[in-house]
SELUM-966748 format. One record per residue (C-alpha): residue in three letters; y, z, x. Coordinates in steps of 0.25 Angstrom, whole numbers, plus 5000, padded with zeros to 4 digits. Layout:
AlaYZX ...
% end
This chain:
Unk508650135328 Unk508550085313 Unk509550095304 Unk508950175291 Unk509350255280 Unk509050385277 Unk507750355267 Unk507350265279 Unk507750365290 Unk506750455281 Unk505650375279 Unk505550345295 Unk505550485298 Unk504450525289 Unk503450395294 Unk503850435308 Unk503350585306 Unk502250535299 Unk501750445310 Unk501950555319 Unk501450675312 Unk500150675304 Unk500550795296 Unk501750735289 Unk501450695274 Unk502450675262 Unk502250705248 Unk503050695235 Unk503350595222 Unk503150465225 Unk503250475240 Unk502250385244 Unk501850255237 Unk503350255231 Unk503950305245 Unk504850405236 Unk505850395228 Unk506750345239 Unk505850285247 Unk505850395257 Unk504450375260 Unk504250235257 Unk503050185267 Unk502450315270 Unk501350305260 Unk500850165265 Unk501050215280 Unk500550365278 Unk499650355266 Unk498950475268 Unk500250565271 Unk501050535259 Unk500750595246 Unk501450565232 Unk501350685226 Unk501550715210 Unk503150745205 Unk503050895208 Unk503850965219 Unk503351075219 Unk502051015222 Unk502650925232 Unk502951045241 Unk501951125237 Unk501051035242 Unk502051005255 Unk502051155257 Unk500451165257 Unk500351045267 Unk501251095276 Unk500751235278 Unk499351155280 Unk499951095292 Unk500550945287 Unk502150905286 Unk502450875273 Unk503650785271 Unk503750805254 Unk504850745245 Unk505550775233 Unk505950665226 Unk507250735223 Unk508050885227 Unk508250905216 Unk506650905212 Unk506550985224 Unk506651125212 Unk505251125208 Unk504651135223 Unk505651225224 Unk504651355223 Unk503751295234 Unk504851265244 Unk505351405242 Unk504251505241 Unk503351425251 Unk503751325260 Unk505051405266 Unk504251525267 Unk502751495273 Unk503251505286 Unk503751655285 Unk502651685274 Unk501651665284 Unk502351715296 Unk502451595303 Unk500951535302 Unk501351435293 Unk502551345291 Unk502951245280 Unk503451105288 Unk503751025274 Unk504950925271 Unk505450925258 Unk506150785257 Unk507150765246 Unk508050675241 Unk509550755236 Unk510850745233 Unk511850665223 Unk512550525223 Unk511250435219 Unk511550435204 Unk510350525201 Unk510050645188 Unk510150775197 Unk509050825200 Unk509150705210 Unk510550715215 Unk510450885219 Unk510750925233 Unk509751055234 Unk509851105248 Unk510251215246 Unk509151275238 Unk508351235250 Unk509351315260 Unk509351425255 Unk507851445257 Unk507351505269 Unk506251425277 Unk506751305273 Unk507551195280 Unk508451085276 Unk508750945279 Unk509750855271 Unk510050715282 Unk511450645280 Unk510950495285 Unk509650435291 Unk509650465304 Unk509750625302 Unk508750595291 Unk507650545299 Unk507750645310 Unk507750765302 Unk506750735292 Unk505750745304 Unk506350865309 Unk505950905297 Unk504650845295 Unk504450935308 Unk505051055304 Unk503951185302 Unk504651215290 Unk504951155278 Unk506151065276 Unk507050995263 Unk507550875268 Unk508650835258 Unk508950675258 Unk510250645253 Unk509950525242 Unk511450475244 Unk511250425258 Unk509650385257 Unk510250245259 Unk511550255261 Unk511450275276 Unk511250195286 Unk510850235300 Unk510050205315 Unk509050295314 Unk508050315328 Unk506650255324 Unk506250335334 Unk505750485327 Unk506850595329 Unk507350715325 Unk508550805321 Unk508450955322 Unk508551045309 Unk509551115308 Unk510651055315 Unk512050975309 Unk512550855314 Unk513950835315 Unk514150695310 Unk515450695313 Unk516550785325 Unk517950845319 Unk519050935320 Unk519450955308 Unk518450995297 Unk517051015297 Unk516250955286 Unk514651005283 Unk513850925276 Unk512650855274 Unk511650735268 Unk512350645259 Unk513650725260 Unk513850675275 Unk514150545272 Unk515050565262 Unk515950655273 Unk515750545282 Unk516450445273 Unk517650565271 Unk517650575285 Unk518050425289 Unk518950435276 Unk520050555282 Unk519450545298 Unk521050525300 Unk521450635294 Unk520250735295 Unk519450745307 Unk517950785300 Unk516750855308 Unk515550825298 Unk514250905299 Unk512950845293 Unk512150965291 Unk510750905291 Unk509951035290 Unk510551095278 Unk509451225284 Unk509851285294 Unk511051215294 Unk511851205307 Unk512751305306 Unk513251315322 Unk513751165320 Unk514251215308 Unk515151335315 Unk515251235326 Unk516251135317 Unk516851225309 Unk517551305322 Unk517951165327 Unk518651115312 Unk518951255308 Unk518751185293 Unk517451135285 Unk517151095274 Unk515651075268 Unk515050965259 Unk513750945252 Unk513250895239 Unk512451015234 Unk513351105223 Unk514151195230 Unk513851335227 Unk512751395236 Unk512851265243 Unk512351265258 Unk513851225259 Unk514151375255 Unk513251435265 Unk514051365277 Unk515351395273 Unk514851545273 Unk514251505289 Unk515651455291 Unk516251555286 Unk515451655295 Unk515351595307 Unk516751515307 Unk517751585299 Unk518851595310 Unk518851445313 Unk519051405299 Unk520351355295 Unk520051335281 Unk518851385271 Unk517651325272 Unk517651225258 Unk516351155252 Unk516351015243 Unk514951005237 Unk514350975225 Unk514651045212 Unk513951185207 Unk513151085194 Unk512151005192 Unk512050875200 Unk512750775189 Unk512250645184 Unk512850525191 Unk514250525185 Unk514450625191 Unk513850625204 Unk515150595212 Unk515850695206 Unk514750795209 Unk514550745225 Unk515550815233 Unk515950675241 Unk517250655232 Unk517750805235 Unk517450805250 Unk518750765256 Unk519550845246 Unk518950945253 Unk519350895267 Unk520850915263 Unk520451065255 Unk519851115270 Unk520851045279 Unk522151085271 Unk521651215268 
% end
């Protein structure tokens, strides 16, 4: 076991499934010689000089290009600097890479990773502060991945990486370095499509993911002696783990979701409507959402405002005296 944060937890990932798998190459701005603009990928272009690519500032490009060398047969690990710069590649994710496995019936499939930092809290213009999943969710043939802390990170980016179909894999910025954890040196893996519940209670249960996960935590210790949480990380965003979902919520009988994107058409919408569905009669209150709000992402005065972190435990109290 090291200890290692979550650019680290990435970083070893990707040289592991390099070393393993000859098909793996990355592209995007400034991935190689500079090791990007976090230094996601610092020491890959010195190790894998062949297999890293900086590409020009154009993202539609980028996975263009990722789309093409991947139907060829290769794994392409792109990133884009920033989700919010995600737009412009927008057309090729959309109109190819989600739809060449059932445009061909199956003789071809699509087995990229879109890497991209997101979220708020950094001090950044907007387009670098944008929690974008759930454009990405709403797209069939696309999967997605947003990791809480490094030890998820790792083993789901190289479930990703070995996916057959393509993957956004969302990196909260926030917690980039502001986690610490052992993380196996050994490779390993963590199943798509399947929550982890970070925490067990009786009282309330909690759905969130990336950044947002530490901040519940942090709530959590604060009213542990009045509330007793259970606190889903969702890890895939799609599919999301909706029996773990159902599961916890029959148990609590309350819930309550979080997440940093703005709130209408949020992913958070679409579980309180699974909830709702497939719950109803063990709910003791409605189901309530605390997300960001329906505007453009602020400058940095306002960021703390914007976040939903200040809000979450007013929240608490709305579900449980409901």
């Amino acid at each position: 076991m090291v200890k290692l944060n979550i650019v680290e937890s990435i970083n070893l990932a990707l040289n592991q499934e390099m070393a393993k798998d000859k098909d793996v190459v990355i592209l995007g701005e400034d991935v190689g010689v500079d090791g990007g603009v976090f230094r996601v990928t610092e020491g890959l272009f010195k190790k894998f000089p062949t297999r890293v690519f900086d590409t020009p500032l154009a993202e539609s490009g980028i996975i263009g290009a990722a789309i093409g060398m991947a139907v060829y047969g290769l794994k392409p690990v792109a990133e884009v600097q920033f989700s919010g710069f995600m737009y412009p590649g927008f057309d090729q994710l959309i109109s190819h890479a989600s739809r060449i496995r059932t445009r061909s019936r199956g003789r071809y499939s699509c087995p990229i990773v879109v890497r991209t930092p997101c979220g708020g809290g950094i001090r950044a213009l907007e387009h670098h502060s944008e929690s974008t999943e759930t454009i990405f969710i709403h797209t069939p043939g696309l999967k997605v991945v947003e990791p809480s802390n490094p030890y998820d990170a790792k083993g789901l980016l190289i479930s990703s990486i070995r996916d057959p179909d393509p993957v956004i894999f969302f990196e909260p910025m926030r917690v980039y370095r502001a986690i610490k954890q052992e993380v196996p040196e050994e490779e390993y893996n963590i199943e798509l499509g399947k929550a982890n519940i970070v925490k067990e209670g009786n009282d309330l249960t909690i759905i969130t993911w990336g950044a947002m996960v530490r901040d519940v935590l942090k709530i959590n210790e604060e009213i542990k002696n009045k509330y007793d949480l259970e606190i889903i990380d969702l890890r895939t965003l799609s599919p999301f783990d909706i029996d773990a979902i159902i599961n916890s919520v029959k148990k609590t009988g309350r819930a309550l979701v979080v997440h940093e994107a703005p709130k209408t058409l949020g992913l958070g919408a679409e579980l309180v409507a699974q909830i709702n569905e497939k719950a109803l009669l063990s709910l003791e209150a409605p189901v309530f959402r605390v997300t960001g709000f329906d505007t453009v992402f602020p400058l940095a005065k306002l960021e703390n405002y914007y976040l939903p972190t200040n809000r979450i435990k007013k929240d608490i109290e709305k579900v449980m005296n409901f």
